[in-house]
KOLLOLO-400514 format. One record per atom (N, C-alpha, C, CB): residue in three letters; z, y, x. Coordinates in steps of 0.001 Angstrom, whole numbers, padded with zeros to 6 digits, always signed. Glycine has a CB too. Example, Ala and Ser with C-alpha at 12.3 -4.5 7.8 and 13.67 -1.06 7.14 Angstrom:
% KOLLOLO-400514
ALA+007800-005690+013190 ALA+007800-004500+012300 ALA+007800-003300+013200 ALA+009046-004473+011308 SER+007080-002250+012850 SER+007140-001060+013670 SER+007870+000030+012900 SER+005725-000598+014084 
//
This chain:
% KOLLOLO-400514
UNK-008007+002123-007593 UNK-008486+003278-006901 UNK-009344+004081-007871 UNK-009272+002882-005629 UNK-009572+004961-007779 UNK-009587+006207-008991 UNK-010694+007504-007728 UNK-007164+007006-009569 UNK-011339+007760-008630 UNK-012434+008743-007560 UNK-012746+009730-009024 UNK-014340+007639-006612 UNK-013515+010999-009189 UNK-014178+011650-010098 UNK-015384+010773-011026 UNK-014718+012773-009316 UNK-016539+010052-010393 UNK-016875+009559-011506 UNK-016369+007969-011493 UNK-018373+009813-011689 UNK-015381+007014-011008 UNK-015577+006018-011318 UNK-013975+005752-011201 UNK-016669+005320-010596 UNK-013823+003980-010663 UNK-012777+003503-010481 UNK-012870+002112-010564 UNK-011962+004026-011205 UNK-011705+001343-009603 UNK-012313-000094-009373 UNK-010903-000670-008781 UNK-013840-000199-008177 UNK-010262-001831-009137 UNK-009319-002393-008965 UNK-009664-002812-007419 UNK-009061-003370-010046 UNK-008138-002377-006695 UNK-008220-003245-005092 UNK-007338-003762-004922 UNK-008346-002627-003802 UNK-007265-004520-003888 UNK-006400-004800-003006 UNK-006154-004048-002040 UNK-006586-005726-002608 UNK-004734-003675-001826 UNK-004421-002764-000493 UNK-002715-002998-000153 UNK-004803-000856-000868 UNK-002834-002155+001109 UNK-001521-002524+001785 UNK-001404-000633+002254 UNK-001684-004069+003388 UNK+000002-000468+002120 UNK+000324+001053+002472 UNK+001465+001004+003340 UNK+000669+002015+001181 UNK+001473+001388+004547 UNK+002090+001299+005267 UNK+003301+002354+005460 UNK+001333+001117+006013 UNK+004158+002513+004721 UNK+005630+003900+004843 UNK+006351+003948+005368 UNK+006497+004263+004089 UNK+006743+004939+006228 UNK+008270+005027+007174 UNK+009114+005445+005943 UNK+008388+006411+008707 UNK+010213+005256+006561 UNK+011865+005336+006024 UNK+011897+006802+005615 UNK+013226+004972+007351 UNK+011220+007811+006306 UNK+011131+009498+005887 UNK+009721+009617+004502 UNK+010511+010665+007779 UNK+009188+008245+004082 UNK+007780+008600+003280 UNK+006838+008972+003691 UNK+007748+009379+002491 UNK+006626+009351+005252 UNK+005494+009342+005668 UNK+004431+008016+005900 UNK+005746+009950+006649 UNK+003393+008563+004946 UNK+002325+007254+005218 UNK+001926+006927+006575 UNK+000951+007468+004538 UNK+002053+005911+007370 UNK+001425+005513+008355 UNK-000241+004561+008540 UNK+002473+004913+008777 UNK-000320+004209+007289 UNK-001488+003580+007313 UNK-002096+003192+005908 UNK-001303+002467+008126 UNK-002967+002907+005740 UNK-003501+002398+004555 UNK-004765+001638+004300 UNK-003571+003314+003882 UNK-004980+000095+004181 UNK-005987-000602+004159 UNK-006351-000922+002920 UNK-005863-001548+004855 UNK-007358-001043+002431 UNK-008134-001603+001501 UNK-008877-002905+001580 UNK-008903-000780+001276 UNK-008523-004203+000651 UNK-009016-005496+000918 UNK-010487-005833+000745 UNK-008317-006327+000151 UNK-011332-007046+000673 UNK-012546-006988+000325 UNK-012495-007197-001471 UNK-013366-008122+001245 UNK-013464-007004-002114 UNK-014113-006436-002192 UNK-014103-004660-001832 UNK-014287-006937-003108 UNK-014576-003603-000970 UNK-014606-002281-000374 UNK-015287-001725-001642 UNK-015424-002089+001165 UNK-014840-000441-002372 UNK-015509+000102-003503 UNK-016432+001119-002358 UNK-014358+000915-004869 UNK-017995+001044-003122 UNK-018961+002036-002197 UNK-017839+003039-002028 UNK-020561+002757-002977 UNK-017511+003870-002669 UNK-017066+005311-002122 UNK-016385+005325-000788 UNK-016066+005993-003100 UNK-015663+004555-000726 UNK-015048+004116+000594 UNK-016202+003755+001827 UNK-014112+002734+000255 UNK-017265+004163+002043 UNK-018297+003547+002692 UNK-018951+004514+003141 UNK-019056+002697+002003 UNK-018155+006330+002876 UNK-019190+006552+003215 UNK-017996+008420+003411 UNK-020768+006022+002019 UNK-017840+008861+004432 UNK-017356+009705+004699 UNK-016754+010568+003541 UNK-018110+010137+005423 UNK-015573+010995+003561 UNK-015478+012161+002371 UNK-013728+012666+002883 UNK-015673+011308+000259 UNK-013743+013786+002911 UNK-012345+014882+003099 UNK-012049+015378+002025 UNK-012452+016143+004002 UNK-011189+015200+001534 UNK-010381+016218-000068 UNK-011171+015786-001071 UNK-010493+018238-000171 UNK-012151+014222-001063 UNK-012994+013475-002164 UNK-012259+013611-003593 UNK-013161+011804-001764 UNK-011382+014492-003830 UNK-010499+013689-004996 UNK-010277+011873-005190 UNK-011261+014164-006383 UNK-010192+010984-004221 UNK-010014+009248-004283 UNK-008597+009194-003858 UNK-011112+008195-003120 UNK-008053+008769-005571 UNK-006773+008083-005120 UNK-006682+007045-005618 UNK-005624+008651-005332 UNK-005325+006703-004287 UNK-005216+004842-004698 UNK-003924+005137-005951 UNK-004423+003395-002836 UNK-004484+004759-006995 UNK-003123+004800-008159 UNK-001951+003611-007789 UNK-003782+004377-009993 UNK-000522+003480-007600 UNK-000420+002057-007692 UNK+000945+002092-008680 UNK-000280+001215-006076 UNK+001761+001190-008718 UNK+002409+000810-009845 UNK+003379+002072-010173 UNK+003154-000601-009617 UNK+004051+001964-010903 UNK+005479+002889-011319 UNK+004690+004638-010645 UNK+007504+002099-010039 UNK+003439+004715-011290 UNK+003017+006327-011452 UNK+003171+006967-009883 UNK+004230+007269-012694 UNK+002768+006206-008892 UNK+002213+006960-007690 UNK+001326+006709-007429 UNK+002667+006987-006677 UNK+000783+007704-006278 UNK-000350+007854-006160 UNK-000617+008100-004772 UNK-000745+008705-006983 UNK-001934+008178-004224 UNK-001753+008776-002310 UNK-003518+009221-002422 UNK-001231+006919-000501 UNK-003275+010503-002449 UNK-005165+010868-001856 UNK-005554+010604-000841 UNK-005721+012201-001694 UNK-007241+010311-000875 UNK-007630+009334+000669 UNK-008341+010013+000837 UNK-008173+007811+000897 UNK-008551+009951+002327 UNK-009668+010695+002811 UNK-009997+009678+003639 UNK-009478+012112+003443 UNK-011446+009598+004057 UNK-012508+008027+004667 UNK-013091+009206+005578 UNK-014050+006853+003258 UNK-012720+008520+006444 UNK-013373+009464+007926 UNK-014740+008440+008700 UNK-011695+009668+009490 UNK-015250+009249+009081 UNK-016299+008649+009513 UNK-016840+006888+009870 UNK-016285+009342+010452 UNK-015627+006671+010660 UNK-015717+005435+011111 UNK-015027+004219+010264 UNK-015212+005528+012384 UNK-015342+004824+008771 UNK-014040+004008+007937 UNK-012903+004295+008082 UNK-013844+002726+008144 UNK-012390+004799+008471 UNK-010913+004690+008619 UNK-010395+005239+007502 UNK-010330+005338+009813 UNK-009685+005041+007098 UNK-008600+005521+005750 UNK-007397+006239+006021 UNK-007994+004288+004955 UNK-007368+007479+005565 UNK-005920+008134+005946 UNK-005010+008942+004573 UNK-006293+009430+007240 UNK-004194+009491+004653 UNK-003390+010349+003509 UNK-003911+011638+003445 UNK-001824+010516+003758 UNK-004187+012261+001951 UNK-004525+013615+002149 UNK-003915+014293+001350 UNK-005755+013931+002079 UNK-002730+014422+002191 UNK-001490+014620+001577 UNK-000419+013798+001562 UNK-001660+014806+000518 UNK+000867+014275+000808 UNK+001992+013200+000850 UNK+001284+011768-000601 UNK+003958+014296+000276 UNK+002594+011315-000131 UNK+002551+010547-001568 UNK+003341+011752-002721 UNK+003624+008769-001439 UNK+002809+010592-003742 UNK+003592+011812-005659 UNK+003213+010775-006738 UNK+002315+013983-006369 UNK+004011+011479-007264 UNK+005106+010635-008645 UNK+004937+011221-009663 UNK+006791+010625-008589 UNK+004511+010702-010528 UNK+004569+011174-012148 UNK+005560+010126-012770 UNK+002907+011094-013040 UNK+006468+010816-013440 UNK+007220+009952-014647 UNK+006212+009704-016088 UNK+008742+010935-015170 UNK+005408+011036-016734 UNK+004991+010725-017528 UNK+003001+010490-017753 UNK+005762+011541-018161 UNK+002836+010630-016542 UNK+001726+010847-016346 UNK+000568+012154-016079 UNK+001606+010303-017077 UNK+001504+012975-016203 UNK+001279+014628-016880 UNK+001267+015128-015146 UNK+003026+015528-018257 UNK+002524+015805-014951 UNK+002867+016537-013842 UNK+002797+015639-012077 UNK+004433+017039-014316 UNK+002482+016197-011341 UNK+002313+015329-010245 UNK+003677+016303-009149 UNK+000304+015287-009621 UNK+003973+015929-008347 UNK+005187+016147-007196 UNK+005283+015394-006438 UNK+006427+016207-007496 UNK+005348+016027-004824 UNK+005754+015573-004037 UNK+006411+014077-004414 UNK+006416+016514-003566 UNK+006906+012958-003911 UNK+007894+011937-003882 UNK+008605+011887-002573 UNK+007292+010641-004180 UNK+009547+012658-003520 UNK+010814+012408-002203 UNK+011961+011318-002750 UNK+011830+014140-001797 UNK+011740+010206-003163 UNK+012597+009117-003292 UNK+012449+007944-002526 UNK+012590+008763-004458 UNK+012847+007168-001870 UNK+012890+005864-001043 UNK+011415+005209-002154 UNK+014872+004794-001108 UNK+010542+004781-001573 UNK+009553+003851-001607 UNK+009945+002588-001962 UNK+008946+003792-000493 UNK+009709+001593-002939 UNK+009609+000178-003142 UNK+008538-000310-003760 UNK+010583-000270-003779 UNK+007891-001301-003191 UNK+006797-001970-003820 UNK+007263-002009-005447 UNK+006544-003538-003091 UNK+005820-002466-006096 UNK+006232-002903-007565 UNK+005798-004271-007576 UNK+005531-002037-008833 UNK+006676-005143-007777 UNK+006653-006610-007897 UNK+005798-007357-008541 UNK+007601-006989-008337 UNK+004627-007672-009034 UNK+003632-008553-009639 UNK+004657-010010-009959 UNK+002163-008812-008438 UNK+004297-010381-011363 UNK+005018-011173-011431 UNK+003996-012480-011325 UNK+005879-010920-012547 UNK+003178-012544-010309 UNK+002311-013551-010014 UNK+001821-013697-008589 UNK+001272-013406-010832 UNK+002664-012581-007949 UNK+002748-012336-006343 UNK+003590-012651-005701 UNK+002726-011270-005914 UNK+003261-012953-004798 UNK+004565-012639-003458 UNK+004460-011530-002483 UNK+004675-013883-002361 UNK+005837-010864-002188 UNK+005633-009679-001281 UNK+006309-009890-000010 UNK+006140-008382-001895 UNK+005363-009535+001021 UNK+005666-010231+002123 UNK+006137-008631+002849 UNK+004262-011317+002830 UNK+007664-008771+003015 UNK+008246-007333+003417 UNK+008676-007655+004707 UNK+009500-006681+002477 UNK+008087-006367+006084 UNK+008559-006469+007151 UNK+009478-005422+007677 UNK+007648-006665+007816 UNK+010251-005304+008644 UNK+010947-003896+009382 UNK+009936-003984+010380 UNK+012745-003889+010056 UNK+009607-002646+010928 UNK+008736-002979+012594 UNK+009344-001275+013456 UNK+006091-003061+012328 UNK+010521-001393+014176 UNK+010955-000276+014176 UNK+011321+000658+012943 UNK+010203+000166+014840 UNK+010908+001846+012638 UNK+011741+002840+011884 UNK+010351+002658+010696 UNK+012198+004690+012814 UNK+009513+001774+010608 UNK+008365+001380+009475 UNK+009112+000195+008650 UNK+006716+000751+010241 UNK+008941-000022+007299 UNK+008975-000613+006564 UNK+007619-000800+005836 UNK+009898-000251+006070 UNK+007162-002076+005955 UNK+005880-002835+005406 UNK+006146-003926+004416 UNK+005097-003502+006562 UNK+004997-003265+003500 UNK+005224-004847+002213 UNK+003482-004669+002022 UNK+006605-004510+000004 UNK+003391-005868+001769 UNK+002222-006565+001363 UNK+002376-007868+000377 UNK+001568-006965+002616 UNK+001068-007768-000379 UNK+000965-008648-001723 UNK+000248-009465-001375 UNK+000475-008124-002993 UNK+000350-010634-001633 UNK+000127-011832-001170 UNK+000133-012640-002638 UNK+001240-012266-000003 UNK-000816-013972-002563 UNK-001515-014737-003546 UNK-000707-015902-003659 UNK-002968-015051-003208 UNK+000135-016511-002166 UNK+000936-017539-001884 UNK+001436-016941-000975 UNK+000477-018787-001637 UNK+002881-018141-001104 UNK+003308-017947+000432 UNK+002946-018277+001635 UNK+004177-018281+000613 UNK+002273-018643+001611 UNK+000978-019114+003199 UNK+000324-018312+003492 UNK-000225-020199+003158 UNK-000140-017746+002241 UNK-000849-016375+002467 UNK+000231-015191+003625 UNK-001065-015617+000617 UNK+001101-015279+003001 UNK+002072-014286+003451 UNK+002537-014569+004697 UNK+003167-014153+002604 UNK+002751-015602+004877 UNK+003263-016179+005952 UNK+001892-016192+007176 UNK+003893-017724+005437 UNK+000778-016570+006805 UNK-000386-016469+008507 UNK-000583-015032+008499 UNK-002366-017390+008515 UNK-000336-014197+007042 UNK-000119-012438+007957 UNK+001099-011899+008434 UNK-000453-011141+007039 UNK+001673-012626+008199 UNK+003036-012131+009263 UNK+002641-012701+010889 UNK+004846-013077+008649 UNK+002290-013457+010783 UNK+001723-014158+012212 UNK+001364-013262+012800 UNK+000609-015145+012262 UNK+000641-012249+012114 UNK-000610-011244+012832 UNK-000206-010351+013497 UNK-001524-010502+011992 UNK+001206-009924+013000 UNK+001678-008670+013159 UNK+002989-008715+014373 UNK+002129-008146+011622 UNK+002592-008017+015491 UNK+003339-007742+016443 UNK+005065-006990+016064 UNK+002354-006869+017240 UNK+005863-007088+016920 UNK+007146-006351+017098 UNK+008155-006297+015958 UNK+006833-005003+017422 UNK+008170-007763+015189 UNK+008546-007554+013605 UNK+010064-007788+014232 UNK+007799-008846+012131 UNK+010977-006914+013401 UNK+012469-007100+013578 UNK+012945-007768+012239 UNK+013273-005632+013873 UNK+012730-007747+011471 UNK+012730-008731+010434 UNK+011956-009236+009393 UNK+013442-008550+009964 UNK+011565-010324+009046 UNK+010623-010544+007633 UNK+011399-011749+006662 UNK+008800-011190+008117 UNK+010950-010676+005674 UNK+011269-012373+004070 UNK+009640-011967+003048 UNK+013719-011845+002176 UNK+010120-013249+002668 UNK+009090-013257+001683 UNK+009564-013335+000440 UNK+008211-014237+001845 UNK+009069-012537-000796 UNK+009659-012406-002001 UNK+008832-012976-002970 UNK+009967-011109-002294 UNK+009275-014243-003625 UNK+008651-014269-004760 UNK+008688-013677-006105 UNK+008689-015118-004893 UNK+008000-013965-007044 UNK+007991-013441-008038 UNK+009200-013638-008752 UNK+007000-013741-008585 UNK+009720-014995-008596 UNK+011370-015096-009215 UNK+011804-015940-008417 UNK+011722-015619-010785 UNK+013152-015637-008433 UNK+013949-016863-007064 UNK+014600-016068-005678 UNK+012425-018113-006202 UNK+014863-016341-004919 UNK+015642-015985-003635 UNK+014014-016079-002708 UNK+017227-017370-003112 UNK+014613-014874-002350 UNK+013565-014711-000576 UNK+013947-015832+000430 UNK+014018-013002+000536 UNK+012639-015706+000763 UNK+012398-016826+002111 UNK+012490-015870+003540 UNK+010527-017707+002031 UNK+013552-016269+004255 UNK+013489-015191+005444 UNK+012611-015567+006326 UNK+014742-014953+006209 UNK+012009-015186+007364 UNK+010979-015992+008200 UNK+011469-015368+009423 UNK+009251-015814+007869 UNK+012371-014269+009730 UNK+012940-013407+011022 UNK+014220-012701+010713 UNK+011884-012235+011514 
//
């Protein structure tokens, strides 16, 4: 995560429909202050792998939303819209725990597969889940 004066490695989960619209976006513990404390058009984005990006805006009550679409740089330079299908970027020391939930597609990074597996537990109305390791065949769980 990336702000004007600072920046601080997180954990997070981004929630995308099938059209690229963001539906959600959480941030794990450790919470970087900036996130703690109201801000609209803050310049805070979450950078994440393969040169995208999503501006946040922290509304009063914490909550985290998009300010704006998501966007894509190939070289780092120019920023644009992203109008291409969404895929996580694979950690080769993770597992990604990918769900369908209606017309949403969810992935989350996970430490183990247990990990992955008691948050799938959590989550209501799943039409399908696997779990992906870092190398090897997915584990389906739905």
């Amino acid at each position: 995560m990336r702000w004007p004066i600072g920046e601080e490695r997180v954990n997070y989960r981004v929630t995308v429909r099938l059209d690229n619209t963001i539906t959600g976006i959480w941030v794990g513990s450790p919470v970087p202050d900036i996130l703690h404390r109201p801000s609209r058009h803050g310049n805070i984005f979450l950078h994440m792998p393969e040169g995208r990006r999503i501006g946040i805006n922290v509304a009063a009550n914490g909550h985290l939303s998009p300010d704006g679409p998501m966007q894509r740089s190939l070289d780092g330079q120019d920023w644009w819209i992203d109008m291409t299908p969404w895929l996580p970027f694979e950690a080769l020391d993770r597992f990604t725990l990918v769900m369908k939930i209606g017309s949403l597609q969810v992935f989350e990074s996970h430490a183990s597969p247990e990990e992955a597996e008691a948050s799938y537990k959590n989550w209501q109305s799943v039409e399908a889940a696997e779990i992906r390791p870092p190398f090897g065949r997915p584990t389906r769980l739905k």
